[in-house]
DSSP file (Angstrom, degrees, kcal/mol; ACC not computed):
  #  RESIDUE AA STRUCTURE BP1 BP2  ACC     N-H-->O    O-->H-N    N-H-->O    O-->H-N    TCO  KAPPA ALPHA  PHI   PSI    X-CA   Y-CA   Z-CA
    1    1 A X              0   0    0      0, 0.0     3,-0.3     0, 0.0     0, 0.0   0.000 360.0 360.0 360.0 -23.0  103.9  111.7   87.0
    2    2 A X    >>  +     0   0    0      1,-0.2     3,-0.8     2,-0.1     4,-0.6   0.560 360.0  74.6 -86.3 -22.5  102.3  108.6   85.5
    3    3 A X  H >> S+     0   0    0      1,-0.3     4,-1.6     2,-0.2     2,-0.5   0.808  80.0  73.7 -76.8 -39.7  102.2  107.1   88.9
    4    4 A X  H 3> S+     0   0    0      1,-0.3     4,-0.5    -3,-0.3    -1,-0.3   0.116  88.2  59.0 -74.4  28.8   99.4  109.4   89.7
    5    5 A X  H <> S+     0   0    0     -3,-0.8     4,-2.2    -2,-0.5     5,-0.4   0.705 102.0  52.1-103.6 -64.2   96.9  107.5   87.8
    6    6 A X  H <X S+     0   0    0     -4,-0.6     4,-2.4    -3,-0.5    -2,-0.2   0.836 114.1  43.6 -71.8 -45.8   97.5  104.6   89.6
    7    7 A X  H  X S+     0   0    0     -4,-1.6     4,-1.8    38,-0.3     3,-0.4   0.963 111.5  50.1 -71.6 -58.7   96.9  106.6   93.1
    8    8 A X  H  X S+     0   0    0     -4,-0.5     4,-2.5     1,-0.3    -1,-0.3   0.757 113.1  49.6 -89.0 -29.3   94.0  108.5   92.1
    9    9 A X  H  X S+     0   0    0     -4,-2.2     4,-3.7     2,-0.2     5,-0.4   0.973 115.5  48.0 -60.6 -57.7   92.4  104.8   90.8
   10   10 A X  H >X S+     0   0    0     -4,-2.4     4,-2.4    -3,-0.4     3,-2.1   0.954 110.4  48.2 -28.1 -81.5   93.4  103.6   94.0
   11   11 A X  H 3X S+     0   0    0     -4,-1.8     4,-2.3     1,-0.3    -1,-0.2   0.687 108.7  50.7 -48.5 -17.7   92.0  106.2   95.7
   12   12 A X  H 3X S+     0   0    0     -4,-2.5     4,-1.0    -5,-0.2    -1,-0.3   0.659 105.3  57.1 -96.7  -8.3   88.9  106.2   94.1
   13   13 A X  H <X S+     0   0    0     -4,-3.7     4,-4.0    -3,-2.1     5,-0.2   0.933 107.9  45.8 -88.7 -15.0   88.3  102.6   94.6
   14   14 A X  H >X S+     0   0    0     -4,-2.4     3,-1.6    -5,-0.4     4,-0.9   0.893 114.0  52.1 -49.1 -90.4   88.7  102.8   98.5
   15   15 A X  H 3X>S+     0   0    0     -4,-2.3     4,-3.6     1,-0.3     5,-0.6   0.688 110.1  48.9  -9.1 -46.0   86.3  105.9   98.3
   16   16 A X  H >X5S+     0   0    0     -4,-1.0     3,-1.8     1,-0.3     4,-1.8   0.988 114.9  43.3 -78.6 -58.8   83.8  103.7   96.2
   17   17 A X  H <X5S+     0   0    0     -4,-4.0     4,-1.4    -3,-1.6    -1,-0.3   0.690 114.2  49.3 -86.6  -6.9   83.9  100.8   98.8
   18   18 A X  H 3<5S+     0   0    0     -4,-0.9    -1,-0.3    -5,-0.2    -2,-0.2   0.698 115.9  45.4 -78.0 -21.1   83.7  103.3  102.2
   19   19 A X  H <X5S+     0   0    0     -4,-3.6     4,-2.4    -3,-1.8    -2,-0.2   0.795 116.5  44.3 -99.5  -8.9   80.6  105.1  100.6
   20   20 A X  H ><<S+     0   0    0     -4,-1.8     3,-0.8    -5,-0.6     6,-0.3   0.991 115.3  46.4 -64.9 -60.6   79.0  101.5   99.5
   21   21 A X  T 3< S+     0   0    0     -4,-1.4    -1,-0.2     1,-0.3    -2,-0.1   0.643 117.0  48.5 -79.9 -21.8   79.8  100.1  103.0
   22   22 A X  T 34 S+     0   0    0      1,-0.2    -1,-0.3    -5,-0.2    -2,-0.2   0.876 111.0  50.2 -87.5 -40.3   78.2  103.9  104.4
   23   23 A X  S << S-     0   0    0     -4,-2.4    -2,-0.2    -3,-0.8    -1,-0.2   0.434 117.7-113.9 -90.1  19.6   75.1  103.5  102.3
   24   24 A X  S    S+     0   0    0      1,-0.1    -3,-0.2    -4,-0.1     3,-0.1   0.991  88.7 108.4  68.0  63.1   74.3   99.8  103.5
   25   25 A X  S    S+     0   0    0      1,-1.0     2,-0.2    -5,-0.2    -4,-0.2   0.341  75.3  42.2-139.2 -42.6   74.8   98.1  100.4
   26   26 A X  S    S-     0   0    0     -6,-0.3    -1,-1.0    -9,-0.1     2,-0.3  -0.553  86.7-118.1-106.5-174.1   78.4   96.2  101.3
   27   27 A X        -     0   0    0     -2,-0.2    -6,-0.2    -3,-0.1    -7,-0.0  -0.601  20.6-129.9-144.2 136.9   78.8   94.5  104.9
   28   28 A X  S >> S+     0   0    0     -2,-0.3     3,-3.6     2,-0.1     4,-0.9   0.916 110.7  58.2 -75.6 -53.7   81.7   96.4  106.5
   29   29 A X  G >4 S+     0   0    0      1,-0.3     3,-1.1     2,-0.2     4,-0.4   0.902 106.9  40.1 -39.8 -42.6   82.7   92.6  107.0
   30   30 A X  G 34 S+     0   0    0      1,-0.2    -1,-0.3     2,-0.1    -2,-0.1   0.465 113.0  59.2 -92.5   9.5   82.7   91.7  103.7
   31   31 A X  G X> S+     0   0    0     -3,-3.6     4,-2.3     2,-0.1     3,-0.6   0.394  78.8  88.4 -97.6 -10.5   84.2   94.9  102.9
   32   32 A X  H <X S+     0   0    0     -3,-1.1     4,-2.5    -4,-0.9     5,-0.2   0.920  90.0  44.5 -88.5 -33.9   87.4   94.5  105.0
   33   33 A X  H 3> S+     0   0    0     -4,-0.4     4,-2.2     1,-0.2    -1,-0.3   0.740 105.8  59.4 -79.5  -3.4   89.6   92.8  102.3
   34   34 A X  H <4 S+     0   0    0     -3,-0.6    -2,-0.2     2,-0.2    -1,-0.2   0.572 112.0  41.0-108.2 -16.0   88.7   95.1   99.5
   35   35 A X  H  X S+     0   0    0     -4,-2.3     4,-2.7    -3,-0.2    -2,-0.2   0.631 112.4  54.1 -87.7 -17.6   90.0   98.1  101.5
   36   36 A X  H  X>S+     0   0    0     -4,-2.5     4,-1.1    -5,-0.4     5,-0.5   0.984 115.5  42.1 -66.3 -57.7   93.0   96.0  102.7
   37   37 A X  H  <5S+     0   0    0     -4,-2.2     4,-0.4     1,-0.3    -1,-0.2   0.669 114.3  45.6 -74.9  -5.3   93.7   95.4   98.9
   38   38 A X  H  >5S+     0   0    0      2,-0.2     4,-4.2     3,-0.2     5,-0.3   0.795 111.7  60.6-106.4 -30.5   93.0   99.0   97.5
   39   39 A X  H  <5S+     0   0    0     -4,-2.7     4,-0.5     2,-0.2    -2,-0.2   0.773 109.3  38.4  -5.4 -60.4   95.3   99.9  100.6
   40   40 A X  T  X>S+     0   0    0     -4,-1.1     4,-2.7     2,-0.2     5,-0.5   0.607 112.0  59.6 -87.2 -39.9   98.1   97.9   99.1
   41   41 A X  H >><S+     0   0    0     -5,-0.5     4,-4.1    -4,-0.4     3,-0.9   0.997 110.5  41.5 -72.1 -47.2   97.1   99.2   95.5
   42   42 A X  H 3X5S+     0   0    0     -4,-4.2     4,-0.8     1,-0.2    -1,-0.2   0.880 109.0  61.2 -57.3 -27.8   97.7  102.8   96.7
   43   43 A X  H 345S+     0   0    0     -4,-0.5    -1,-0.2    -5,-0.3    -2,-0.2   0.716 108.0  46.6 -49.6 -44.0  100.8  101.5   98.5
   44   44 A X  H X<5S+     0   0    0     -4,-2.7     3,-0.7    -3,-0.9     6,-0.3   0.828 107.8  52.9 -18.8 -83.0  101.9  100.5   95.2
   45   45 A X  H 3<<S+     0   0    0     -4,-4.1   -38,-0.3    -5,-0.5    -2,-0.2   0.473 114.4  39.3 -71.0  -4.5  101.2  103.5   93.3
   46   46 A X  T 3< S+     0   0    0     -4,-0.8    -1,-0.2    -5,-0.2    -2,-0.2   0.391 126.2  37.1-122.1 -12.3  102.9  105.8   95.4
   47   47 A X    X   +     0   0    0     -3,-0.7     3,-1.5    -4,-0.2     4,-0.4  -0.694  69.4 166.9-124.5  75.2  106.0  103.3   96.0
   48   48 A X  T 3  S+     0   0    0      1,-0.2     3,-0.1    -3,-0.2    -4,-0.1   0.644  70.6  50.4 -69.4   0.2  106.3  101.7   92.7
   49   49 A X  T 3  S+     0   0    0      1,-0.2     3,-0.4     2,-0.1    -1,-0.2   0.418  85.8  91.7-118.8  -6.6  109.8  100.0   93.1
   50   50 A X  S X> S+     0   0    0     -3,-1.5     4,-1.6    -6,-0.3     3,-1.2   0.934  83.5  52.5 -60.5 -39.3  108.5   98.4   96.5
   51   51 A X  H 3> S+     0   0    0     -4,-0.4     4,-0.7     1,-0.3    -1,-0.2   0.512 108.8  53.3 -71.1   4.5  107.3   95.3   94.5
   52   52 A X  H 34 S+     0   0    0     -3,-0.4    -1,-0.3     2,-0.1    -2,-0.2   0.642 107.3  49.7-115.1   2.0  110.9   95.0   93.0
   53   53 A X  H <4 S+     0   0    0     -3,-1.2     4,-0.4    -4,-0.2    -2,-0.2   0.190 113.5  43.9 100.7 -62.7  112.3   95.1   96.0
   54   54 A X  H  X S+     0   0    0     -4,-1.6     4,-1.9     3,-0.1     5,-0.3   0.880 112.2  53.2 -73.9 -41.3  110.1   92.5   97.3
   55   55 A X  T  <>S+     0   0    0     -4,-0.7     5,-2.1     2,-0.2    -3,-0.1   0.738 106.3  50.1 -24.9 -62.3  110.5   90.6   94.4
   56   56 A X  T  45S+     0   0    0      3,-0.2    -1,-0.1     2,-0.2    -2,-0.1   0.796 113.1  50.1 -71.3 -43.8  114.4   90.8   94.7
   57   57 A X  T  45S+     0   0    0     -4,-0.4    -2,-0.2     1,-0.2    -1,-0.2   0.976 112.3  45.1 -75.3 -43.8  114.0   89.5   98.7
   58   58 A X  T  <5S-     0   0    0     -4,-1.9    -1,-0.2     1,-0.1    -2,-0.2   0.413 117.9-124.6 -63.3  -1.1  111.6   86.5   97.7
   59   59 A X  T   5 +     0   0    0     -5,-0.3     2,-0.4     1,-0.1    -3,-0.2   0.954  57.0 149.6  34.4  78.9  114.4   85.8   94.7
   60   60 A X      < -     0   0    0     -5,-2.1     3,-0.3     1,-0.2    -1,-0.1  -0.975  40.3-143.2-119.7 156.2  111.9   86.0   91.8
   61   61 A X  S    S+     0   0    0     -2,-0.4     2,-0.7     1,-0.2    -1,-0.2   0.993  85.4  39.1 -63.3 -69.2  113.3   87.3   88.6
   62   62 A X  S >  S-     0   0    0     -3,-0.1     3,-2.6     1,-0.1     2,-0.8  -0.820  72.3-151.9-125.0 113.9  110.9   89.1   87.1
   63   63 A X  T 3  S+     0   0    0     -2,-0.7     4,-0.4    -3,-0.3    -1,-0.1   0.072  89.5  66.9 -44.1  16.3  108.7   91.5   89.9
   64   64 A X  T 3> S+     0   0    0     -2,-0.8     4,-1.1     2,-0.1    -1,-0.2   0.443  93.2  54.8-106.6 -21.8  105.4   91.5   87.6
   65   65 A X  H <> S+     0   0    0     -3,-2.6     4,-1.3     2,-0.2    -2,-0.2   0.791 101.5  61.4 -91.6 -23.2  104.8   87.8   88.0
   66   66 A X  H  > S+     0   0    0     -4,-0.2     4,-2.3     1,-0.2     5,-0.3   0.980 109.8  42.7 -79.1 -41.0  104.8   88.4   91.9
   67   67 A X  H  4 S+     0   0    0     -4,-0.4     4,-0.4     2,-0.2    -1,-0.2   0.787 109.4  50.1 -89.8   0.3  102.0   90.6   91.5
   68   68 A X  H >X S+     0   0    0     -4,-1.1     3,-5.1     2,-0.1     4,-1.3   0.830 116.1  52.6 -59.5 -81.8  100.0   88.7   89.1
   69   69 A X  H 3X S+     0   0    0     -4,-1.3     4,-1.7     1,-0.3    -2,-0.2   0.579 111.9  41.1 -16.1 -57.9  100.7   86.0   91.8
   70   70 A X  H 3X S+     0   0    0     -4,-2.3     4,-1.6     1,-0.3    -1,-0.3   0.629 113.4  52.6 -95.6  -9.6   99.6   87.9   94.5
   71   71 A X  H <>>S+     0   0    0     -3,-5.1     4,-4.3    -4,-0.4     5,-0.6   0.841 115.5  40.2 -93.5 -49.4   96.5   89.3   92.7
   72   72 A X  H  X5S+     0   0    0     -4,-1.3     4,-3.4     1,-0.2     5,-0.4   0.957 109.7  57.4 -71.9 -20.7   95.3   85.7   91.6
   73   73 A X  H  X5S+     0   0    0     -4,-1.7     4,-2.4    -5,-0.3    -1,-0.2   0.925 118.7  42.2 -91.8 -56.7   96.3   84.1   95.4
   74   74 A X  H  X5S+     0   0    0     -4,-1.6     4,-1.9     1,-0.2    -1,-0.3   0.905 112.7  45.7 -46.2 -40.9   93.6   87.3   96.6
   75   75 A X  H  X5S+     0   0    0     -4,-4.3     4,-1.5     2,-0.2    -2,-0.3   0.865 115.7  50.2 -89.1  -7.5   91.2   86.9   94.2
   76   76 A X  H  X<S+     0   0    0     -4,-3.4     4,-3.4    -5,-0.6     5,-0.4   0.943 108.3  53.0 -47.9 -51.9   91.3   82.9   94.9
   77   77 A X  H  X S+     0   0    0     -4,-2.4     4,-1.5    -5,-0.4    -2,-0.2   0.876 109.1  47.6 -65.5 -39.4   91.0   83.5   98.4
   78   78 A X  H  X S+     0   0    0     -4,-1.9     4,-1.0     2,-0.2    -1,-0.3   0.436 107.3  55.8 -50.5 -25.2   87.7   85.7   97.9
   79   79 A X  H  X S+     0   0    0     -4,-1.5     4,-1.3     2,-0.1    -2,-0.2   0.786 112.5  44.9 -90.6 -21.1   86.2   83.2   95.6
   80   80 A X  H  X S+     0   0    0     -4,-3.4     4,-2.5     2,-0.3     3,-0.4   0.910 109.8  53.1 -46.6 -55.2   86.6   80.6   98.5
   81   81 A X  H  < S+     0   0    0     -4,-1.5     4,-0.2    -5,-0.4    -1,-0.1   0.861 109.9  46.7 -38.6 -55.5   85.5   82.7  100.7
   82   82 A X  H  X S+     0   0    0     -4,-1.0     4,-1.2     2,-0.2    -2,-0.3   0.561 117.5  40.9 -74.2 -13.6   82.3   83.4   98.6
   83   83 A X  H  X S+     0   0    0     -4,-1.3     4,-1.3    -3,-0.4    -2,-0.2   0.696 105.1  59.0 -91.5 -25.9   81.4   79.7   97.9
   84   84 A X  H  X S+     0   0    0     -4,-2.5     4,-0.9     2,-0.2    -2,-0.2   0.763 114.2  43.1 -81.5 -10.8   82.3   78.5  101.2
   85   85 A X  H >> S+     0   0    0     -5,-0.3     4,-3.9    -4,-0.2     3,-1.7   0.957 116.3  54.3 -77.0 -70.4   79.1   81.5  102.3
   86   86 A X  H 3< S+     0   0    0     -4,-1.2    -2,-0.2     1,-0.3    -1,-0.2   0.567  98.6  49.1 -41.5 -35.8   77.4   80.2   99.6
   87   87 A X  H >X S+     0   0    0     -4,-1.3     4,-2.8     2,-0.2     3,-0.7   0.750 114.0  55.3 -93.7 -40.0   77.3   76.5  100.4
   88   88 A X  H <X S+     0   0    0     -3,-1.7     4,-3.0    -4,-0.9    -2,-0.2   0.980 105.3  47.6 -53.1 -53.1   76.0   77.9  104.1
   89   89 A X  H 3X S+     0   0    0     -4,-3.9     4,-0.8     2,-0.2    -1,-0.3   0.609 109.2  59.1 -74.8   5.6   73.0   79.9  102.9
   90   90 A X  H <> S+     0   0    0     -3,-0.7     4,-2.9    -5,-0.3     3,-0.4   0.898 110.6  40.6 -85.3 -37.7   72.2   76.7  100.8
   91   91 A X  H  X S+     0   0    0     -4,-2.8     4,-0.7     1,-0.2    -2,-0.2   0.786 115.3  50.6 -63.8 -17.0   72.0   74.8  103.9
   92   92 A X  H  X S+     0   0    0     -4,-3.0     4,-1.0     2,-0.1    -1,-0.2   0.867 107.7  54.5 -66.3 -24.1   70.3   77.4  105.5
   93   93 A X  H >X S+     0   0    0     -4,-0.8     4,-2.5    -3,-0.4     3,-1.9   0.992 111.6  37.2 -75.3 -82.0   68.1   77.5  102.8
   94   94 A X  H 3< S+     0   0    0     -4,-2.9     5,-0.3     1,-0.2    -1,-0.2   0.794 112.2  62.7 -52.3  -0.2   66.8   73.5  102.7
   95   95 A X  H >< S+     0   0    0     -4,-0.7     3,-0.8    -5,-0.3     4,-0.3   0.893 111.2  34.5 -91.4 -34.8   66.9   73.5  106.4
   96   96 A X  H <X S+     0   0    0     -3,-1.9     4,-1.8    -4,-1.0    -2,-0.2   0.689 114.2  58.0 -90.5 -22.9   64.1   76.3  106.4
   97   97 A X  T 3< S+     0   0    0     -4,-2.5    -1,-0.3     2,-0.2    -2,-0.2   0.157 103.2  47.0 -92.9  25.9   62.6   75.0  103.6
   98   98 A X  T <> S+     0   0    0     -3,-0.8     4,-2.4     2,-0.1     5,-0.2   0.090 114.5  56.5-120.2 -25.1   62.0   71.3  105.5
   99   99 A X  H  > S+     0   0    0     -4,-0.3     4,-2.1    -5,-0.3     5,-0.3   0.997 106.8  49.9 -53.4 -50.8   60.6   74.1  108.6
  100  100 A X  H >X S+     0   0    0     -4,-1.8     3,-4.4     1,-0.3     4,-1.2   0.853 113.6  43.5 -68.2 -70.2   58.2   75.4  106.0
  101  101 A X  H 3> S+     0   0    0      1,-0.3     4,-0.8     2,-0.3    -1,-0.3   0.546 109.9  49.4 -75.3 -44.4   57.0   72.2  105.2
  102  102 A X  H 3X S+     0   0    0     -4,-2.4     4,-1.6     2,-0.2    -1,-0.3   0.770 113.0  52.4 -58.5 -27.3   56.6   70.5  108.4
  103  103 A X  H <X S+     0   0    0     -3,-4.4     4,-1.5    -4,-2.1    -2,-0.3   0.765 107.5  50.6 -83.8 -19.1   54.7   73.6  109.4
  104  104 A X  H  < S+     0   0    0     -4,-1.2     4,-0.3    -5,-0.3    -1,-0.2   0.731 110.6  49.1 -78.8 -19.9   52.5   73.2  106.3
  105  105 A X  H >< S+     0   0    0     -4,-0.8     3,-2.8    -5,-0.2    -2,-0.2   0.953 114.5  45.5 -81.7 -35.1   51.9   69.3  107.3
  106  106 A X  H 3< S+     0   0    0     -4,-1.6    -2,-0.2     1,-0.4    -3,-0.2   0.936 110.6  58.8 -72.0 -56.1   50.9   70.5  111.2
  107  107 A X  T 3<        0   0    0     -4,-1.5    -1,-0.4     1,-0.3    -2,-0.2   0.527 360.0 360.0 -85.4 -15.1   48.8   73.2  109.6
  108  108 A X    <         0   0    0     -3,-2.8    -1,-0.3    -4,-0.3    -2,-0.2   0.631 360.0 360.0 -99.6 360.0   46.5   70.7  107.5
């Protein structure tokens, strides 16, 4: 019975990122790992004893540290993800801001 917290949290963060991704707010690309992971979270919540299980096959002791593990290994991979974007739009950024500027010298 306790378990159904966990789905309905689940569920409601999928919901939240299909109606963001509907109203033009998220990038269905940039969306695609944040339904894979609330996917997994419902997956979870409705098989709790799969991570112990998994746990068991990976021979870890104790099945709570594989999902902290697997939660920071995501949210690593998503801040890589965002700085390696970030580091583009800076070069996009001086590269249009050397346009402007050449177009401001041809303009005088």
């Amino acid at each position: 019975m306790r378990n159904i917290y966990f789905v309905i949290i689940a569920l409601f963060i999928l919901i939240y990122i299909v109606m963001e991704v509907r109203k033009k707010r998220f990038s269905i690309k940039e969306s695609f790992w944040w339904v894979i992971s609330s996917i997994i979270m419902l997956i979870l919540a409705i098989f709790p004893y799969s991570i112990d299980k998994i746990a068991k096959l990976l021979n870890i002791s104790y099945p709570p540290s594989l999902l902290f593990v697997l939660c920071i290994l995501f949210l690593l991979f998503i801040n890589f993800r965002n700085s390696k974007k970030i580091a583009e739009q800076q070069e996009k950024i001086i590269e249009l801001a050397q346009n402007v500027a050449i177009l401001k010298n041809e303009k005088k």
